[in-house]
C-alpha positions in Angstrom: 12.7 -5.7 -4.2 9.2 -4.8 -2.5 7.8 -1.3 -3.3 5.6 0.4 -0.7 3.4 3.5 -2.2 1.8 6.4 -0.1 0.0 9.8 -1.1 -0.6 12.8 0.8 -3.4 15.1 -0.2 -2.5 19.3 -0.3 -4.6 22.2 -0.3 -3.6 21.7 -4.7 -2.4 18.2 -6.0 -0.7 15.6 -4.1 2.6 13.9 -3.1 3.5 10.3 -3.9 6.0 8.7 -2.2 7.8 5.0 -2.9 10.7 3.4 -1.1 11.9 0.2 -2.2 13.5 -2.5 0.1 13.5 -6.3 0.8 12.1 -8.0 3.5 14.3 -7.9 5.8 15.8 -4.8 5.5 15.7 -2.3 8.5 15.6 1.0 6.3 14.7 1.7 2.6 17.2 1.3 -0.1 15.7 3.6 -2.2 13.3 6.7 -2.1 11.2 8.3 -4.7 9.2 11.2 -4.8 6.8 12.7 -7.0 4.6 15.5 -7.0 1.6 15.8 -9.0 -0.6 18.9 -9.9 -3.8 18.1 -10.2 -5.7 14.9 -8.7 -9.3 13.7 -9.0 -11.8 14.6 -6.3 -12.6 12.1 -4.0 -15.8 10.4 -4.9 -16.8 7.9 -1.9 -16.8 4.4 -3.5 -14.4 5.4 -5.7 -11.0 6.6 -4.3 -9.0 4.5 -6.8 -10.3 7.3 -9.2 -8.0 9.5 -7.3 -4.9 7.8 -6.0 -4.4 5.6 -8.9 -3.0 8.0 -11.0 -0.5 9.0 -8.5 0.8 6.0 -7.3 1.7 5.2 -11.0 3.7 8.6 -11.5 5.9 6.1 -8.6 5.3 3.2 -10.6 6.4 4.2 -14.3 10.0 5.6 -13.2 10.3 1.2 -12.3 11.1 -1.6 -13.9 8.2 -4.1 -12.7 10.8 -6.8 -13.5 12.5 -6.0 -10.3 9.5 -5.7 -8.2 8.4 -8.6 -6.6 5.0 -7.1 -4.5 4.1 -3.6 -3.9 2.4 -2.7 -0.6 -0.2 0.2 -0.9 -2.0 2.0 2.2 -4.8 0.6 1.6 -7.4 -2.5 0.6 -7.5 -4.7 -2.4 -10.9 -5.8 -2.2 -13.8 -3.4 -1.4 -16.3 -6.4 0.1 -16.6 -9.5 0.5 -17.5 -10.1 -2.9 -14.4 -9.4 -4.2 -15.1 -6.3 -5.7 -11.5 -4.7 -6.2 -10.4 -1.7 -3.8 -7.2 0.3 -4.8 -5.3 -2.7 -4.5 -6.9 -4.7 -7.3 -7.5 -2.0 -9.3 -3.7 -1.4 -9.5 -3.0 -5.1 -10.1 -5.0 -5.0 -13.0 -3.8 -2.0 -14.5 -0.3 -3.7 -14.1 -2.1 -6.5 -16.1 -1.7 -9.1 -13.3 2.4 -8.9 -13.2 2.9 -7.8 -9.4 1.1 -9.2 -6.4 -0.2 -6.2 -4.4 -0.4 -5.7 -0.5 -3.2 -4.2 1.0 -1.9 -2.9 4.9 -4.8 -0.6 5.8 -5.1 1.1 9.6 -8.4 0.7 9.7 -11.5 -1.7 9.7 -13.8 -1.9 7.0 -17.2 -3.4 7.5 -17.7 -4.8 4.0 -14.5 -6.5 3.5 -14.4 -8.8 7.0 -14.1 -12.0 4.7 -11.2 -11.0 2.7 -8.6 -9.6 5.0 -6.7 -10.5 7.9 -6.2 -9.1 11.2 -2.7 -8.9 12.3 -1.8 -8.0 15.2 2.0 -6.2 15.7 4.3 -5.8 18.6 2.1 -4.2 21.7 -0.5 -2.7 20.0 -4.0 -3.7 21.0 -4.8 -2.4 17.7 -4.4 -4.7 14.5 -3.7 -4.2 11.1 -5.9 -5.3 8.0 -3.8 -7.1 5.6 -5.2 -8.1 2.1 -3.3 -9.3 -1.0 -3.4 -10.2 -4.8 -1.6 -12.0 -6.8 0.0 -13.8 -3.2 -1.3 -16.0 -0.8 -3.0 -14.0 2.2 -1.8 -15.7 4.6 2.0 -15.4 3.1 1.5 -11.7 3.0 0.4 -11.7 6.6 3.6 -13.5 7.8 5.6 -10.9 5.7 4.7 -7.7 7.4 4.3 -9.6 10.4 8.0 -10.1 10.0 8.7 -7.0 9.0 11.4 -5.1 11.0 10.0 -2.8 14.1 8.4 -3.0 17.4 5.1 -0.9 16.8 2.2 -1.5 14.9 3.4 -0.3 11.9 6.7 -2.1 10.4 9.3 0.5 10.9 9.9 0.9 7.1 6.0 2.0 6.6 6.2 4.7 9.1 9.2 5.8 7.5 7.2 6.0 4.0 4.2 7.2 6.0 6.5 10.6 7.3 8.3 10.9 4.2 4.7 11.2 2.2 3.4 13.7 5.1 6.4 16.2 5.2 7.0 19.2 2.7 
């Protein structure tokens, strides 16, 4: 199974949202929502700070044994340096045992040398795909294939609405 994680910010705490599927599935087998409290304040350089914490209220209802990648909204690597983003930062707190998937909407200056652009049905507009624990380039060719006509793969607008709506 692939787990794809999302949080939406309120006026007080947050809502984290996971849906597990497999590739080529056309909807979710499986949602989970949590809602959390209280979250860190956003400090720029370090948002993991503050969305960690709530995509693991997702991740500890899981076995990891059945996961075989987990896609966050989001980058693994900061620069170019390899400086870990969200994305490494929860592979390492998973101690290495899940490849994570970086699918961020937008481009980061710092990071052009460890992402790639992917371009999705007739958008103009690409996608910045970074991984962990995978091959990049596999990871591109997965949400590539990924079911949906847009941009986005059909399944991460469907986590993308779920996380948004009360």
């Amino acid at each position: 199974m692939i787990l794809a994680l999302d949080v939406h910010y309120k006026a007080a705490g947050a809502k984290a949202v996971g849906v597990l599927f497999n590739w080529e599935d056309t909807f979710v087998e499986e949602v989970i929502i949590e809602y959390i409290n209280e979250v860190a304040d956003y400090v720029p350089g370090e948002f993991y700070k503050r969305e960690l914490p709530c995509l693991l209220k997702i991740i500890e209802q899981l076995s990891l044994d059945n996961i075989n990648a987990i896609i966050i909204d989001g980058y693994v690597y900061i620069d170019n340096d390899m400086n870990f983003g969200l994305g490494g930062r929860l592979w390492e707190t998973l101690e290495k045992r899940v490849p994570v998937i970086g699918v961020a909407k937008t481009s980061f200056f710092k990071n052009k040398h460890t992402v790639r652009e992917l371009k999705r049905g007739i958008s103009n507009s690409p996608l910045y795909i970074s991984s962990i624990g995978l091959q990049l380039d596999t990871c591109v060719s997965f949400i590539r294939n990924m079911k949906g006509d847009y941009r986005m793969p059909d399944i991460l607008t469907f986590l993308d609405k779920k996380t948004k709506e009360d």
